[in-house]
Phi, psi and omega in degrees: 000131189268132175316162120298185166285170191061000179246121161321168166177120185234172174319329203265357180275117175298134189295323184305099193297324177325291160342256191333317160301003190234344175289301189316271187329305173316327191262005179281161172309295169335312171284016199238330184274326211271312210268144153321153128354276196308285160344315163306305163328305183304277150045258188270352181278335187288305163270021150280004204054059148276173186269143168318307208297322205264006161315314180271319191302292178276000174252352173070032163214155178303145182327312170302302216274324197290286195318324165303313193262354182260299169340300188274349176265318188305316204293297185321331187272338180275335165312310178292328172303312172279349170283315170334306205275355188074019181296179155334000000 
């Protein structure tokens, strides 16, 4: 992922842009009103590279259920990313 000017890129930046749109969104008031706690939680453990298991391990639920809950919040914050934007 190539930067804009002004954007920082640290060790935590994610390489993926999807990724990197869905940290942003999170980390905003917004990503704050779409996502649950857990989910937010889920999140930030993910993209810090932990792995699901061990991911499940500290949210206290299973690798499926991590998977489920990383799906449905990306898909979510970008569905929100594209209406801000006037998208779809």
């Amino acid at each position: 992922m190539t930067p804009t000017t002004g954007t920082a890129v640290t060790s935590d930046t994610p390489a993926n842009p999807v990724e990197a749109v869905a940290v942003t969104a999170a980390s905003q008031v917004r990503g704050a009103e779409i996502l649950d706690a857990q989910a937010r939680y889920i999140l930030r453990l993910r993209f810090k590279d932990l792995c699901e298991d061990e991911i499940a391990v500290l949210a206290g639920c299973s690798p499926r259920q991590v998977s489920k809950v990383i799906r449905r919040s990306v898909s979510a914050l970008l569905e929100d990313a594209e209406v801000e934007a006037g998208g779809n």
